[in-house]
C-alpha positions in Angstrom: 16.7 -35.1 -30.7 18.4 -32.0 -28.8 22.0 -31.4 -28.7 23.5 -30.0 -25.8 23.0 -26.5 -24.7 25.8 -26.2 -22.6 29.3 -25.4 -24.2 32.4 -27.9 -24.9 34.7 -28.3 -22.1 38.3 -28.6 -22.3 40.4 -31.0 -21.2 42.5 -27.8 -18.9 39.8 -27.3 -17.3 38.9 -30.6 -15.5 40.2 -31.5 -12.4 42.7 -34.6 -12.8 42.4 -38.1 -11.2 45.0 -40.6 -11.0 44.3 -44.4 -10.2 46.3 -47.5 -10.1 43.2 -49.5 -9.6 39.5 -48.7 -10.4 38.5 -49.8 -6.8 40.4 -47.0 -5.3 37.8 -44.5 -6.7 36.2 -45.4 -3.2 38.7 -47.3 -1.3 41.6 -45.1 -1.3 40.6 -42.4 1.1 42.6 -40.0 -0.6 41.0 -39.9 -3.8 37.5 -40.6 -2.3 37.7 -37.4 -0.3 39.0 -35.9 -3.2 36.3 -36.7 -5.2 33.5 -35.9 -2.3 35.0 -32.7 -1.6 36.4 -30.8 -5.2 34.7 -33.4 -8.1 31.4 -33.7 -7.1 29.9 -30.6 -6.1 31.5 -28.6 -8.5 29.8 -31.7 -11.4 26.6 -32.0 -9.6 26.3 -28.3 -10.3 26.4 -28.4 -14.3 23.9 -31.4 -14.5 20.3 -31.2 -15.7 18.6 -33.4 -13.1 20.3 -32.3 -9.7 17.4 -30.3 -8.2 19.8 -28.9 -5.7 21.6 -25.9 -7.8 19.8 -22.9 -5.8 21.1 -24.4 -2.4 24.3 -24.3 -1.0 26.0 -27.4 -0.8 28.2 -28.2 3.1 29.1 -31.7 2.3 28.9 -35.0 -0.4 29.4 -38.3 0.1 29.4 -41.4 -1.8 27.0 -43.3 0.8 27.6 -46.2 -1.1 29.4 -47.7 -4.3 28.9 -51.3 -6.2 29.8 -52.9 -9.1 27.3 -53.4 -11.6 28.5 -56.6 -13.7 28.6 -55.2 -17.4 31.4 -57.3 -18.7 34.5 -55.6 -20.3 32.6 -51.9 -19.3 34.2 -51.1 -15.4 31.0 -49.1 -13.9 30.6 -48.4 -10.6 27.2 -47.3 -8.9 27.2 -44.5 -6.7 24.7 -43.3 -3.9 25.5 -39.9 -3.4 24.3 -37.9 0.1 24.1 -34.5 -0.6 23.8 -32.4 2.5 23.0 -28.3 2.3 23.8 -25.3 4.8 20.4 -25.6 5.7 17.3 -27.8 4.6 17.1 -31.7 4.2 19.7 -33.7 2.8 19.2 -35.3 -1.1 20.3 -38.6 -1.9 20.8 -39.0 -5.9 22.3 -42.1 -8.2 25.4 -41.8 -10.2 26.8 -44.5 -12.2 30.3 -43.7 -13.2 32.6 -45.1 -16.2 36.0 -44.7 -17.6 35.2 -43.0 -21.2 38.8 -43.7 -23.3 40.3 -40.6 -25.6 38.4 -41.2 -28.5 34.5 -41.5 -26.7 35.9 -38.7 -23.8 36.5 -36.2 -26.6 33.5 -36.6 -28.3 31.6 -36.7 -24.8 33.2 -33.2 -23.9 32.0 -32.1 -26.9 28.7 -33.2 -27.5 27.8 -33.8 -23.5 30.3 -31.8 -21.2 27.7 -32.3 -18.7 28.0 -36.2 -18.4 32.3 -35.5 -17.7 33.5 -35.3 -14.0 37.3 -35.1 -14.9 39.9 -36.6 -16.1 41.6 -39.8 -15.4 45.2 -41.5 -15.9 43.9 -45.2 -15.0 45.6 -48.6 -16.4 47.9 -47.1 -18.8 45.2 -44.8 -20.5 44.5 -41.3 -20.4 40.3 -40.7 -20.5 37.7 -39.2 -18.9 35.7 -40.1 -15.8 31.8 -40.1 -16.5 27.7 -40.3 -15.8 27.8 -44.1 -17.8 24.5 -43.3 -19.0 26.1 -41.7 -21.9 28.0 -45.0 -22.9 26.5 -47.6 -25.1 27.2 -50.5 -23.0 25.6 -49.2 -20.2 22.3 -48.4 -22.2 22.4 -51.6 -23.7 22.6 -53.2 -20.6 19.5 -51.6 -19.1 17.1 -52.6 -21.9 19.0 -56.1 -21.7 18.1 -56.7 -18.4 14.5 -55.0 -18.4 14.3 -57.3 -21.5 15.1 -60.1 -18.6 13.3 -58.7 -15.7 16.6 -59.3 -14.0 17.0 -59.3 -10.0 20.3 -58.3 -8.9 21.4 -59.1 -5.4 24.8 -56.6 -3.9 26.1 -56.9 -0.2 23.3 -54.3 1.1 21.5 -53.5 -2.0 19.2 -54.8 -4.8 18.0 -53.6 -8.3 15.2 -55.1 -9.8 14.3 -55.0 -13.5 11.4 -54.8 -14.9 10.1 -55.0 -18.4 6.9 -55.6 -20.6 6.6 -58.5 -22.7 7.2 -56.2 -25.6 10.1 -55.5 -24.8 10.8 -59.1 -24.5 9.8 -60.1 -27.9 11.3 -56.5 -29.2 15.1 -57.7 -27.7 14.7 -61.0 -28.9 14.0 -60.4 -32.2 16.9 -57.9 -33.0 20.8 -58.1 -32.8 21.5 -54.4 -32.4 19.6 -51.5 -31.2 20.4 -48.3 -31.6 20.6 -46.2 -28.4 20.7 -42.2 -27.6 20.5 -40.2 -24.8 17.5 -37.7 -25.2 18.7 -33.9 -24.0 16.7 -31.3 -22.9 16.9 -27.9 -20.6 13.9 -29.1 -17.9 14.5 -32.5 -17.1 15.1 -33.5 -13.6 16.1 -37.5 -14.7 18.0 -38.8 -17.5 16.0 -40.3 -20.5 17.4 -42.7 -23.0 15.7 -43.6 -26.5 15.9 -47.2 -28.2 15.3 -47.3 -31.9 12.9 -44.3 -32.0 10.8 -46.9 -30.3 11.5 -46.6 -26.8 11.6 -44.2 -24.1 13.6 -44.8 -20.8 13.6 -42.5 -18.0 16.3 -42.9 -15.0 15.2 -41.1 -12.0 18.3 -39.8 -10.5 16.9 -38.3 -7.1 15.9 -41.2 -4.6 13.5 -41.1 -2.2 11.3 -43.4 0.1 8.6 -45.3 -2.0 7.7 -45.1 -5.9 8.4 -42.1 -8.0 5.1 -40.6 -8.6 6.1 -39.8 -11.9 6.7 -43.6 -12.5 3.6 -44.5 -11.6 2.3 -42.4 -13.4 4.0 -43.2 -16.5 3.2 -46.9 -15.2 -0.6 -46.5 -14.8 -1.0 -45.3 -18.1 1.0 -47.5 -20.4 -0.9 -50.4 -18.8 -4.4 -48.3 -19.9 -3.0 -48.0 -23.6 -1.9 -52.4 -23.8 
């Protein structure tokens, strides 16, 4: 696996976030506008997958934000609109986390690009981040693909689906080890399990199937 090309960060030179409560990361209009107008342009910018870079950005909004239910890990789902001086608008996923001291420092270390800034929330200074770098997050996914889970939000849905390998794969082991793979020309976000599997999480969303996943689809269906 590839570490990180990009350098460290430090914690300086973040922007700073202060909650009282994790809702108000879109409730409190304050900090929302805060984070569509200073946080997220400036982190969209240093990601991999955001095809946007050579455009200039007028605007982001979080079109829409919901709880996923991961038990003790606080994520929230994020649709982002991203709208440019000129052109079409892009609409892109962003699942977000509180990483605590000991996980945010190794995160600006290892993956600055995953850190949006820092945050005071509950008592504990950490780091707000893409919570596809966290474990509990990754484990989650494979969990529920494991499942072929249906979740059901207020004006959304996210559907799981997984092969009966992975089934029998989950079932049979009490840990898996989980790592996000890194490299300089990806436009998604991929996640290995055990050396064995290979997720890929599509961050720009559009009308229909990715072509790529059909793709990807078609062919491990061929190989079965």
């Amino acid at each position: 696996l590839e570490r990180s090309w990009q350098e460290s960060v430090k914690k300086e030179d973040l922007p700073e976030l202060s909650l009282q409560s994790w809702e108000e990361l879109t409730e409190n209009e304050e900090i929302k506008t805060n984070i569509e107008t200073k946080i997220l342009p400036a982190y969209l910018n240093k990601t991999n997958w955001f095809s946007g870079k050579q455009r200039a950005i007028y605007n982001c909004t979080i079109a829409e934000c919901v709880q996923l239910p991961l038990g003790d890990g606080q994520v929230s789902l994020l649709l982002l609109e991203v709208n440019y001086k000129s052109g079409l608008p892009e609409t892109y996923i962003l699942p977000v986390a509180f990483g605590r001291k000991r996980f945010a420092n190794s995160l600006m270390q290892e993956y600055p690009q995953a850190v949006l800034c820092e945050v005071k929330w509950n008592g504990q200074n950490g780091v707000l981040c893409d919570a596809f770098y966290t474990s509990f997050m990754q484990e989650w996914l494979i969990e529920n693909m494991a499942k072929s889970t249906n979740l059901s939000f207020e004006t959304s849905a996210i559907s799981f689906t997984g092969t009966e390998e992975i089934k029998k794969y989950v079932q049979k082991r009490q840990a898996i080890r989980s790592r996000i793979y890194m490299s300089k020309f990806q436009d998604n976000t991929a996640i290995t399990y055990d050396n064995n599997f290979f997720l890929k999480a599509y961050r720009k969303v559009d009308i229909g199937t990715n072509p790529d996943h059909e793709v990807s689809q078609y062919l491990s269906q061929q190989a079965q």
